[in-house]
PDB file with one MODEL, atoms N, CA, C and O in Angstrom:
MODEL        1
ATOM      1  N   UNK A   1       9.813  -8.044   5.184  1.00  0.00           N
ATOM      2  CA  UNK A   1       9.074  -7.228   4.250  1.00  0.00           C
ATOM      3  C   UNK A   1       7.792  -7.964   3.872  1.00  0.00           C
ATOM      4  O   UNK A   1       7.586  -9.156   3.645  1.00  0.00           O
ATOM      5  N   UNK A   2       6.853  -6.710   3.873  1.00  0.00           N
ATOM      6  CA  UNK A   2       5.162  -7.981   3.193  1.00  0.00           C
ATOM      7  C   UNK A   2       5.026  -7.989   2.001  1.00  0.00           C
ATOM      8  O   UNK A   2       4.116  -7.218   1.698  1.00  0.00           O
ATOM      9  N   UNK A   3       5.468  -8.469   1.141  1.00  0.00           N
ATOM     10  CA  UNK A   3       5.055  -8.440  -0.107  1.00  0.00           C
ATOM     11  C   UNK A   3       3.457  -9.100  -0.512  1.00  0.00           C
ATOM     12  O   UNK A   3       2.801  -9.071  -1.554  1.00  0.00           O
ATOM     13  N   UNK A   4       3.238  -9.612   0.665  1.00  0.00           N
ATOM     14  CA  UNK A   4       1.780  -9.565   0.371  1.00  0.00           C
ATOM     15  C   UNK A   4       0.650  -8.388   0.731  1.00  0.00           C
ATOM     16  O   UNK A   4      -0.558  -8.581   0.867  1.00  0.00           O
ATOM     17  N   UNK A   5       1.425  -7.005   0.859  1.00  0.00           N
ATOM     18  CA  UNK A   5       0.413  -6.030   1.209  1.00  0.00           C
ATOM     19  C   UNK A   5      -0.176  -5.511   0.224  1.00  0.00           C
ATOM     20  O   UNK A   5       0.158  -5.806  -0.923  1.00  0.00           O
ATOM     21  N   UNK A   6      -1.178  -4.628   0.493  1.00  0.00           N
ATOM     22  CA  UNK A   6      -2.077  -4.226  -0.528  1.00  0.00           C
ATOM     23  C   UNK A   6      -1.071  -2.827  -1.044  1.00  0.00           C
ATOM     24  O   UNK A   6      -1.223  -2.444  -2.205  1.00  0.00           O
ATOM     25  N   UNK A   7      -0.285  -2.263  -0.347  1.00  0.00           N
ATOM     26  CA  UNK A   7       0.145  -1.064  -0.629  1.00  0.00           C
ATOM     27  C   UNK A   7       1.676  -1.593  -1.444  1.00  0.00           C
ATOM     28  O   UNK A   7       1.974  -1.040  -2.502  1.00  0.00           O
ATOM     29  N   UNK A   8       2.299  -2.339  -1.049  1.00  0.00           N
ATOM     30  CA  UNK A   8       3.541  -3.053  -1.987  1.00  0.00           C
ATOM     31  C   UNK A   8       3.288  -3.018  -3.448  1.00  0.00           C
ATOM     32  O   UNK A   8       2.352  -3.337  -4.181  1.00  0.00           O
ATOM     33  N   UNK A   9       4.598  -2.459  -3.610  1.00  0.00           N
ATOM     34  CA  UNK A   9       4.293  -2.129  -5.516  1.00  0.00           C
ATOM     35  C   UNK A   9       6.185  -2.662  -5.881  1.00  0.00           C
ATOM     36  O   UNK A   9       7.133  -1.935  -5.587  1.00  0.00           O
ATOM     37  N   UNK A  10       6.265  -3.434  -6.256  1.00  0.00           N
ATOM     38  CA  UNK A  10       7.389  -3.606  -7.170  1.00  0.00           C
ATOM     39  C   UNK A  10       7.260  -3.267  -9.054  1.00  0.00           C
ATOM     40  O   UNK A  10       6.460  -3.565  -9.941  1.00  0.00           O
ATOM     41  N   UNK A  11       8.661  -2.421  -8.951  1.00  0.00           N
ATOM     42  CA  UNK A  11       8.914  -2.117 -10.518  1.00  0.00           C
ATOM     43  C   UNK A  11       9.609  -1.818 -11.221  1.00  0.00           C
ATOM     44  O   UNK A  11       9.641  -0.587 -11.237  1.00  0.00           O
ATOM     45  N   UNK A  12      10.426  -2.335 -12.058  1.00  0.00           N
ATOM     46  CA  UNK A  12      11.522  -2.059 -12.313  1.00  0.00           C
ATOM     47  C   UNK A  12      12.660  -2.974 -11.471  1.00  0.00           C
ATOM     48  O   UNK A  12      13.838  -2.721 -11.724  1.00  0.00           O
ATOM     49  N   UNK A  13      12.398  -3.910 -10.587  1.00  0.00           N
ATOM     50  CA  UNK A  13      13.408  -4.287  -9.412  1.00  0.00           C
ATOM     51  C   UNK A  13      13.095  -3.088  -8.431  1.00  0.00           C
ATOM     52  O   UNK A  13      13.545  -3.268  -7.300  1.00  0.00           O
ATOM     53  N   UNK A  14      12.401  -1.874  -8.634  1.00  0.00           N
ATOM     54  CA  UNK A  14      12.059  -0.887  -7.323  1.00  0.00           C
ATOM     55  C   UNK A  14      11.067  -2.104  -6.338  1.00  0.00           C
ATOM     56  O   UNK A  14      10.543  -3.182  -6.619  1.00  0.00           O
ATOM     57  N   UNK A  15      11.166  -1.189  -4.967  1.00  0.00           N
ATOM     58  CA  UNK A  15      10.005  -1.718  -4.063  1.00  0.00           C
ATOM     59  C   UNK A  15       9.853  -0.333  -3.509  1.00  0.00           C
ATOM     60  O   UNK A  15      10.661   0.480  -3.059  1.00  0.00           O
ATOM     61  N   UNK A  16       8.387  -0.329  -3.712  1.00  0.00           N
ATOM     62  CA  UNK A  16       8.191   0.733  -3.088  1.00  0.00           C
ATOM     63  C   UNK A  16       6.807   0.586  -1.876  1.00  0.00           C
ATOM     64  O   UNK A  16       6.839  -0.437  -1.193  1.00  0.00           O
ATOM     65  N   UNK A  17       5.569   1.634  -1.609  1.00  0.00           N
ATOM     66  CA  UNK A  17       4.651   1.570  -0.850  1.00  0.00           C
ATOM     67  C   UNK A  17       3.620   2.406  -1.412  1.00  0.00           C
ATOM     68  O   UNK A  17       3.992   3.496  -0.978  1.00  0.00           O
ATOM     69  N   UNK A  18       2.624   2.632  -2.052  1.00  0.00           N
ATOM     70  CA  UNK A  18       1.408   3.073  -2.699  1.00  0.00           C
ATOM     71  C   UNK A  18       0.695   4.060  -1.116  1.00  0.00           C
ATOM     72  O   UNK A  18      -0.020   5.053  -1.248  1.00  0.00           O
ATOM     73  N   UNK A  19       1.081   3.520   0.158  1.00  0.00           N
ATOM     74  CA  UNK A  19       0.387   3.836   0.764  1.00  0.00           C
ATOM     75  C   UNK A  19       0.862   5.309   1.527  1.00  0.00           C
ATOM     76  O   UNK A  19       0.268   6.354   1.793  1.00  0.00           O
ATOM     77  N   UNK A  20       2.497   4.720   1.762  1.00  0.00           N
ATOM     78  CA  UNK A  20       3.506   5.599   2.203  1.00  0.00           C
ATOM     79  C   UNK A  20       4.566   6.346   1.621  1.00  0.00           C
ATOM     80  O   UNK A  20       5.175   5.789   0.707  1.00  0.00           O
ATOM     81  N   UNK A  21       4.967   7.653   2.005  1.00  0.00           N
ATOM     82  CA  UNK A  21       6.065   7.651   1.445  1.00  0.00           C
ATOM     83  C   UNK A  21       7.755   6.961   1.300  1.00  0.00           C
ATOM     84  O   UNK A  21       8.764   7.324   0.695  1.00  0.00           O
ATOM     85  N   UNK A  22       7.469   5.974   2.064  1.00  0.00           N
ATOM     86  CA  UNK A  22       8.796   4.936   2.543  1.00  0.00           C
ATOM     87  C   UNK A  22       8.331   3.498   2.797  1.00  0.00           C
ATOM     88  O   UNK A  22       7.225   3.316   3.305  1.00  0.00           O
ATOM     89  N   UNK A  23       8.887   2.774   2.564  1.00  0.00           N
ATOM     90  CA  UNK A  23       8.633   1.079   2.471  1.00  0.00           C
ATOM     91  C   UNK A  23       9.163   1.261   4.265  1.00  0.00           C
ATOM     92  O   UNK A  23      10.315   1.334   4.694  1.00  0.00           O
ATOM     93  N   UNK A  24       8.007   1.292   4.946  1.00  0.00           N
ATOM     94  CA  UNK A  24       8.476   1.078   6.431  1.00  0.00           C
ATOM     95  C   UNK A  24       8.651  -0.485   6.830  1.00  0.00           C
ATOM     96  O   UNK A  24       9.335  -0.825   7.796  1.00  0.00           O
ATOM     97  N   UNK A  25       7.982  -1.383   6.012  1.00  0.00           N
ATOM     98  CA  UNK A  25       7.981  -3.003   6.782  1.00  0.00           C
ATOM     99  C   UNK A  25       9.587  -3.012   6.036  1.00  0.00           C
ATOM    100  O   UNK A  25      10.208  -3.842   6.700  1.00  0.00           O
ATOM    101  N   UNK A  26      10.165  -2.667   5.365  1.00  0.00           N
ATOM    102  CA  UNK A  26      11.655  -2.664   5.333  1.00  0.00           C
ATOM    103  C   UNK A  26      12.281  -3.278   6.417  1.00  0.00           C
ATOM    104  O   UNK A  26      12.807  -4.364   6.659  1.00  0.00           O
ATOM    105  N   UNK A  27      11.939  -1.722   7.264  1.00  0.00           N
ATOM    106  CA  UNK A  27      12.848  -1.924   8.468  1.00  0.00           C
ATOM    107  C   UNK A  27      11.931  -1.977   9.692  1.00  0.00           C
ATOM    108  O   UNK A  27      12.567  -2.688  10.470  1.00  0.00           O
ATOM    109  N   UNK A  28      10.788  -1.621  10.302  1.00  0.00           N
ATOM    110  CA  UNK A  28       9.982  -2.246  11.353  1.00  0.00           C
ATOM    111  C   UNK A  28       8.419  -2.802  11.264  1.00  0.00           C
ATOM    112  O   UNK A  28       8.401  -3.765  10.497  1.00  0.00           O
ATOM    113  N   UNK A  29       7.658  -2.632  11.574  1.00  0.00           N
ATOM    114  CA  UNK A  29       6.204  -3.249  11.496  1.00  0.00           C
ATOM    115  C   UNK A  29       5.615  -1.719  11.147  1.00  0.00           C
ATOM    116  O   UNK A  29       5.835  -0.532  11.388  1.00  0.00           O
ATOM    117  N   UNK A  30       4.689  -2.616  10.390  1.00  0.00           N
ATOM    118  CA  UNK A  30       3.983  -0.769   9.450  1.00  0.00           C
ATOM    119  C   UNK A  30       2.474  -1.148  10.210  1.00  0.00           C
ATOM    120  O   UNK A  30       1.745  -2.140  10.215  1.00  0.00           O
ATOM    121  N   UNK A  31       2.440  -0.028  10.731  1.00  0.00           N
ATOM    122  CA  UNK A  31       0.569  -0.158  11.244  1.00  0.00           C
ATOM    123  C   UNK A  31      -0.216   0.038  10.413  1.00  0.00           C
ATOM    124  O   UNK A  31      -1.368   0.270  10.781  1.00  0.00           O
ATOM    125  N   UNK A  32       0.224   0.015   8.389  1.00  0.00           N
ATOM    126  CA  UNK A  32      -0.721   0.500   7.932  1.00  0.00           C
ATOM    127  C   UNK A  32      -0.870  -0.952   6.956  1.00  0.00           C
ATOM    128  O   UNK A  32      -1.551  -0.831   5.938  1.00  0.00           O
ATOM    129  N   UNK A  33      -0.271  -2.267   7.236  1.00  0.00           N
ATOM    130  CA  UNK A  33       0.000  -3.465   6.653  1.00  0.00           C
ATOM    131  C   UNK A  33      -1.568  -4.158   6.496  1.00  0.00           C
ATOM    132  O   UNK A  33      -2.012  -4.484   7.597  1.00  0.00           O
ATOM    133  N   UNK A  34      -2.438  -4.431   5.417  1.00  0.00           N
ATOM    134  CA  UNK A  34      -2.874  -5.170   5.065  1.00  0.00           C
ATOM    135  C   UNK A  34      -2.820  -6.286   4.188  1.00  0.00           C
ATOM    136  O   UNK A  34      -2.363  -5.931   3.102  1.00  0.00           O
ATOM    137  N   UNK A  35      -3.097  -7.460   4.226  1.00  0.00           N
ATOM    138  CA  UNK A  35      -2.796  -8.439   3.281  1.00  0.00           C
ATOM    139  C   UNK A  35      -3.979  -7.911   2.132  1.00  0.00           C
ATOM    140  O   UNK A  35      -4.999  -7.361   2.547  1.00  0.00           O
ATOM    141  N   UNK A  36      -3.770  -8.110   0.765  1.00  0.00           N
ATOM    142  CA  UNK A  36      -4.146  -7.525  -0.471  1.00  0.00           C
ATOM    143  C   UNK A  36      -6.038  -7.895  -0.337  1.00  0.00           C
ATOM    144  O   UNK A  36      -7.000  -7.139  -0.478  1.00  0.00           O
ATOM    145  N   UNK A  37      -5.969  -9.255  -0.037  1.00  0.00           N
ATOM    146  CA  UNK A  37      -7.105  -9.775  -0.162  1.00  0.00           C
ATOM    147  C   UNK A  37      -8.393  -9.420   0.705  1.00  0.00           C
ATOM    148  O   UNK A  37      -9.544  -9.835   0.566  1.00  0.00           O
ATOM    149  N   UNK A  38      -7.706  -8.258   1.928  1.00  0.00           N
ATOM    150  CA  UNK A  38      -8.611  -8.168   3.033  1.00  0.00           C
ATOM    151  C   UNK A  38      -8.747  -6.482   2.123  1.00  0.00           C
ATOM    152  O   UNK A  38      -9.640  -5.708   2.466  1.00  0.00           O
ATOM    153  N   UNK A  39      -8.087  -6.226   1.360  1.00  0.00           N
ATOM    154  CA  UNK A  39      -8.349  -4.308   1.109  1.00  0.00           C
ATOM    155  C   UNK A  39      -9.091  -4.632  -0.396  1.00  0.00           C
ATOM    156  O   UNK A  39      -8.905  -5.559  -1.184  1.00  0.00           O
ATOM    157  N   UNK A  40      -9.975  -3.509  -0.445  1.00  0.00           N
ATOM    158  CA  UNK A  40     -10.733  -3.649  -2.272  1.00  0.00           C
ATOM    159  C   UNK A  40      -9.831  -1.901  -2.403  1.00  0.00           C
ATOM    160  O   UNK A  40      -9.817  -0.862  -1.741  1.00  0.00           O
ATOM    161  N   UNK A  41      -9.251  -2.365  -3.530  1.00  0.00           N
ATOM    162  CA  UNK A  41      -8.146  -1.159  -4.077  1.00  0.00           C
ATOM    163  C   UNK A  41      -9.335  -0.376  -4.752  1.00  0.00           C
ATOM    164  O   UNK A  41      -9.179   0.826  -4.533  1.00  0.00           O
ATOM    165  N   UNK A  42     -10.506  -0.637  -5.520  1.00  0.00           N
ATOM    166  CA  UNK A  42     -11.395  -0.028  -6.103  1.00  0.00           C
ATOM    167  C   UNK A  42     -12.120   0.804  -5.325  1.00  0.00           C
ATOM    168  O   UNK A  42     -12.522   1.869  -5.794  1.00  0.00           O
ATOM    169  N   UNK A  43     -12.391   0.438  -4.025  1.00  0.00           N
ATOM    170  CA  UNK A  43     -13.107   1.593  -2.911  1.00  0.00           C
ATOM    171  C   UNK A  43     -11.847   2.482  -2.739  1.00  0.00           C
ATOM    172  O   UNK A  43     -11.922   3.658  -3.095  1.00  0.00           O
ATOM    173  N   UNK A  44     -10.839   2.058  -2.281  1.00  0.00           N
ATOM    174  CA  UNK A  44     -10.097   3.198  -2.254  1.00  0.00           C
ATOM    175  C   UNK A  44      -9.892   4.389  -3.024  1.00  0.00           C
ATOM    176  O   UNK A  44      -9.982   5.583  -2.737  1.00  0.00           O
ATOM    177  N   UNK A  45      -9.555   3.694  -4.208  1.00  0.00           N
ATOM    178  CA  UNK A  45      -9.619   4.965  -5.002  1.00  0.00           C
ATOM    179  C   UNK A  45     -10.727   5.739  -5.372  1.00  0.00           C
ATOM    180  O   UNK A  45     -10.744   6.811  -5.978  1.00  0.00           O
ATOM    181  N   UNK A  46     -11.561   5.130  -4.977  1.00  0.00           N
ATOM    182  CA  UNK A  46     -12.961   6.039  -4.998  1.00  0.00           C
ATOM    183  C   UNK A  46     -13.266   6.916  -4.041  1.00  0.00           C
ATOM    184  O   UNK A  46     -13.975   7.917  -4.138  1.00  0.00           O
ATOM    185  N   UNK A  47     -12.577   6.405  -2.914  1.00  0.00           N
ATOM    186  CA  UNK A  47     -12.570   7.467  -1.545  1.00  0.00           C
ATOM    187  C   UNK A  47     -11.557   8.735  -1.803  1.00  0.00           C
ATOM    188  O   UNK A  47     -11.806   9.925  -1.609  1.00  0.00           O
ATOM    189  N   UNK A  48     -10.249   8.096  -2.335  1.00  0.00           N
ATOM    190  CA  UNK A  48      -9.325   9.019  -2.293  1.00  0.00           C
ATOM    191  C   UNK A  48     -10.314  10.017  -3.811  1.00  0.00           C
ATOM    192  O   UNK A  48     -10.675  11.135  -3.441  1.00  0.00           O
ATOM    193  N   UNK A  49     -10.520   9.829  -4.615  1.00  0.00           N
ATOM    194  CA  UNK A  49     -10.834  10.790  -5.520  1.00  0.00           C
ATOM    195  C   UNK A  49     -12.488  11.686  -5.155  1.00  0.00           C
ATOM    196  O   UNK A  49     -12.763  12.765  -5.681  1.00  0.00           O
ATOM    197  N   UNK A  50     -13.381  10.984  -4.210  1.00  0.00           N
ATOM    198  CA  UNK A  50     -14.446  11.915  -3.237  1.00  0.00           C
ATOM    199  C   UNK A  50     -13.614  12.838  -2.008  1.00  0.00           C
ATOM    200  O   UNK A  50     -14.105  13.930  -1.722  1.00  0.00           O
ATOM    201  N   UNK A  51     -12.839  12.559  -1.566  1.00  0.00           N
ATOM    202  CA  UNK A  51     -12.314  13.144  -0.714  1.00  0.00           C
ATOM    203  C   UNK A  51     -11.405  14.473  -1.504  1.00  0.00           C
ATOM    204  O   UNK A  51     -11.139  15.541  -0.952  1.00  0.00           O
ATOM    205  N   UNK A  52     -11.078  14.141  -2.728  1.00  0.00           N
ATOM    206  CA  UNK A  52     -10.255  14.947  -3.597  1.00  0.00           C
ATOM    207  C   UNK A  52     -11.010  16.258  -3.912  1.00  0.00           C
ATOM    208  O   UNK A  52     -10.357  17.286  -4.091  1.00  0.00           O
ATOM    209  N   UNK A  53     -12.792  16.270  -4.010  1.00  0.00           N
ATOM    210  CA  UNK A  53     -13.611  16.954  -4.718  1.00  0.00           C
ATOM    211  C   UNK A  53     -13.528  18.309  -4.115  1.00  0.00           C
ATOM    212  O   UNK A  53     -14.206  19.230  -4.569  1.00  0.00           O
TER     213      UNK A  53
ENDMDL
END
């Protein structure tokens, strides 16, 4: 599991994925795995909420 991804969210003792609907590095390699430091979470959500308009 990556707990160093940008999409990894623990809470509660949950683990979940921000990105997906299922924690896929669970159980195989997620093609959507970035380490936190290579993604800016602030563009994202700026994309996801222009893309929203």
């Amino acid at each position: 599991m990556n707990k160093d991804c940008f999409a990894f969210v623990e809470k509660n003792g949950h683990q979940g994925c921000r990105a997906l609907n299922y924690l896929y590095c669970k159980k195989e390699e997620c093609k959507f795995y970035k380490k936190k430091c290579e993604v800016n979470l602030e563009e994202i959500e700026e994309a996801i909420k222009n893309y929203a308009k």
